[in-house]
C-alpha positions, -999 to 999 in steps of 0.1 A, spaced: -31 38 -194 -57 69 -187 -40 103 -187 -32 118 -151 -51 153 -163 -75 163 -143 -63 144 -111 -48 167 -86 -12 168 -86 12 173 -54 46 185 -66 75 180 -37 51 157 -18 76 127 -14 116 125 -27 136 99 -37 173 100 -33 162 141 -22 152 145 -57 111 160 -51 87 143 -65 49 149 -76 21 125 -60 -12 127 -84 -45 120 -68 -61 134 -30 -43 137 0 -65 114 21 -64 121 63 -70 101 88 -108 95 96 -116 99 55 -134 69 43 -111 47 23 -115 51 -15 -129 17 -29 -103 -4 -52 -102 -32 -69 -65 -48 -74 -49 -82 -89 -38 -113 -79 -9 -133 -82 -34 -153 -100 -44 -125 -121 -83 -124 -98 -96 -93 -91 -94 -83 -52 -114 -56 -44 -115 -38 -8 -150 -52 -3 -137 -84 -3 -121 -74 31 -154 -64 46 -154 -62 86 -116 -70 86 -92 -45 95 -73 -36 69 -30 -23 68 -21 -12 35 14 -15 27 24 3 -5 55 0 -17 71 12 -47 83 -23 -60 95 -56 -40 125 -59 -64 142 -32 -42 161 -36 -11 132 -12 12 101 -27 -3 119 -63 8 124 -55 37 93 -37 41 74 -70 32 91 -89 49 88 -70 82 49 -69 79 52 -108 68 67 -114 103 45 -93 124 16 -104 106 16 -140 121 12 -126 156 -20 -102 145 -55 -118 145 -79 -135 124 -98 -103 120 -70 -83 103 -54 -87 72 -19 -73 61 -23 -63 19 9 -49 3 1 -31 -28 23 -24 -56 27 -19 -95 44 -47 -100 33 -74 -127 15 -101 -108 45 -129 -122 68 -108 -99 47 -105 -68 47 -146 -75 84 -148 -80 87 -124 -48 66 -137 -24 78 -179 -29 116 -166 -28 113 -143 3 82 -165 20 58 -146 21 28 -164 34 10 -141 58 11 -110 38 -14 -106 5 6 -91 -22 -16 -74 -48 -11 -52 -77 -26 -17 -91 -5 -28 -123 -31 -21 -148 -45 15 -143 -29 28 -109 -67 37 -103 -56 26 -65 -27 48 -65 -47 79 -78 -74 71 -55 -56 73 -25 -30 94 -37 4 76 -41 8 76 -77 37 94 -88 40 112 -116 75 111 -128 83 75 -120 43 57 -127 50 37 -92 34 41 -61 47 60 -35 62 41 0 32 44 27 15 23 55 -26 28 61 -49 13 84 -84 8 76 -109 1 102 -142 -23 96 -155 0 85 -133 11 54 -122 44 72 -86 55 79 -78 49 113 -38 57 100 -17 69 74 20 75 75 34 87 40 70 83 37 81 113 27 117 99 16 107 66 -4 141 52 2 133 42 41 112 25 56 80 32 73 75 34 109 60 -3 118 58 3 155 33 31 153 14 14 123 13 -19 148 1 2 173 -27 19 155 -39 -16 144 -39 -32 181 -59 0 192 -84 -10 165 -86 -46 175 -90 -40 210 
C-alpha cells in the first residue's frame, strides 16, 4: 500500500470508543465537487463514480459490515433505499475484502444497496478524507452527491461507534430529487 506522507493528516478528527483518532486526506464541504474514485466489486469489477453519471449519489462509508453499527447502518439504507427512485443510487463503501461484502450482503439481504470496496489502496478514503490513520479503515460518514458529482451533504460521524443521522441524509436526497 502507498505511504500516507504527504496527505494531510487530521489528528482528533473522529474517536472511537472516545479514543481520538487521525483522518488522513481533505476535509471536503458541502458544495466541493466530489473527488473521482474508482472502487471494487463483489465481483472484483472496477466501479468508478462515473459510472453513476446523472444519478444521485448517497455514500455510506462504514468502517466494516462485520460490526454491529456498519450492520445496522446497511441495513437501514437497504430499507429506505427501496422507497427512493430510479435516479438515485445508495453505494456503501468500505475496506473490506470484496468475499466479505459477498458473505455480508446474501446473509443480511442486501439487495438495494451497492456494497463496494476501497480495499486495495484506500485512494477513496484519502480522497475524500475518511482514512484513518491508526486503524487503515474508513471512517463512519454519510454523503450525498448531486448529478452533478458535487456534495449536496456530508455528515462525519464524529464517534464511529453510532450511527449516522439517516433522517437528515434522506432529507437532503429528496431535496435533490425534487
Amino acid at each position: 500500500m502507498e505511504k500516507l506522507t504527504g496527505a494531510p493528516e487530521r489528528p482528533g478528527a473522529v474517536t472511537f470508543q472516545g479514543r481520538p483518532l487521525t483522518l488522513v486526506g481533505p476535509e471536503l464541504k458541502v458544495g466541493d465537487p466530489a473527488p473521482d474514485f474508482t472502487l471494487v466489486d463483489q465481483d472484483l469489477r472496477p466501479v468508478s463514480l462515473k459510472d453513476f453519471s446523472g444519478k444521485i449519489k448517497v455514500l455510506s462509508v462504514t468502517p466494516s459490515l462485520d460490526t454491529p453499527v456498519c450492520d445496522l447502518q446497511a441495513r437501514r439504507f437497504n430499507q429506505e433505499a427501496a422507497a427512493l427512485s430510479p435516479e438515485i443510487v445508495v453505494l456503501n463503501v468500505s475496506v473490506d475484502l470484496p468475499f466479505a461484502i459477498a458473505r455480508f450482503c446474501a446473509q443480511a439481504g442486501i439487495d438495494r444497496v451497492q456494497a463496494l470496496s476501497d480495499y486495495r489502496e484506500r485512494a477513496f478514503g484519502r480522497a475524500y478524507g475518511l482514512l484513518i490513520k491508526e486503524l487503515q479503515l474508513l471512517s463512519r460518514a454519510v454523503l450525498v452527491l448531486d448529478q452533478e458529482n458535487r456534495l449536496r451533504y456530508f455528515e462525519l460521524v464524529r464517534e464511529i461507534t453510532q450511527e449516522p443521522d439517516y433522517a437528515a441524509a434522506l432529507s437532503a436526497v429528496r431535496a435533490l430529487s425534487s
